[in-house]
C-alpha positions, 0 to 999 in steps of 0.5 A: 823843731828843735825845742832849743831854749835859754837858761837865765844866769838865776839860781832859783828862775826855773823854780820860782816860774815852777812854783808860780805855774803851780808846778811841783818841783819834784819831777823837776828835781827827778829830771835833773833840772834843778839840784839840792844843795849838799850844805843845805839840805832841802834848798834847790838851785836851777843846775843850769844857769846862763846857758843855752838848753838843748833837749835831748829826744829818744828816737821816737822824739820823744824829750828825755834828757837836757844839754846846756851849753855855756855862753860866756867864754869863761874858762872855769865854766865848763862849756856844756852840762847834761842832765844826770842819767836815768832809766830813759837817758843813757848819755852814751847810747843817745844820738842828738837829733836822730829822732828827725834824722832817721827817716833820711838816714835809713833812706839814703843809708849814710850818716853825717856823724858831726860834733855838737848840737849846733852842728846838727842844727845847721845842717839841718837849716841847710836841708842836710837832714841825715846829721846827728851828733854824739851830743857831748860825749866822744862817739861810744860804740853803743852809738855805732852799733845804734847806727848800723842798724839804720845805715851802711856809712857813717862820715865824720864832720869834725871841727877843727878844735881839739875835740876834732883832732 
């Protein structure tokens, strides 16, 4: 339901399973899953490492976009990373897990606005089905105005950490 996948702590795993599918790498470079090093021109490294992977779906459900989410705890890490925007993402017009939302959200006409991809995915385990998440940015007013097209309230679930607050 959720396509929610692992990023090994490789530099080069996605590119050398690329590689070894008889993939190009461009459109893996396009889509901001691998970068080019600044000092060395021409040598790609995996942008997400040691990470969990969250694909990011357009309404119709359709994959445009990745989060990964640190899991080592480490300060110095930052705890998610998205893919770079393009023509199809837009991080501040996107709502994680609208895509299966949306059906219940029209029909009850109420969101549960929570903070994260985790969140959302819970709930949903729960049978809670009309959650979605700003998907790590703050909630934009691109979002609501996005939501108000489906529904008449929207309540926040927040965590009690500082983004929370």
């Amino acid at each position: 339901m959720f396509q929610v996948g692992f990023a090994p702590d490789s530099w080069d795993a996605l590119i050398t399973w690329s590689i070894q599918k008889g993939e190009k790498t461009q459109l893996l470079l396009e889509a901001g899953m691998i970068k080019e090093r600044q000092k060395a021109k021409g040598k790609l490294f995996d942008f997400f490492r040691n990470k969990i992977i969250f694909p990011i779906h357009d309404k119709f459900g359709r994959p445009i976009a990745f989060t990964g989410r640190d899991i080592t705890g480490k300060d110095e890490v930052s705890k998610y990373m998205n893919t770079g925007e393009t023509g199809l993402y837009v991080k501040s017009e996107q709502l994680f897990g609208l895509h299966l939302a949306l059906k219940t959200i029209r029909e009850k006409k109420m969101a549960y606005l929570v903070e994260g991809q985790p969140d959302v995915i819970r709930l949903q385990q729960i049978d809670i089905n009309n959650v979605i998440a700003p998907g790590g940015t703050s909630l934009t007013v691109d979002q609501v105005q996005i939501l108000k097209k489906y529904c008449d309230s929207i309540n926040i679930i927040a965590d009690a950490d500082n983004a929370g607050k």
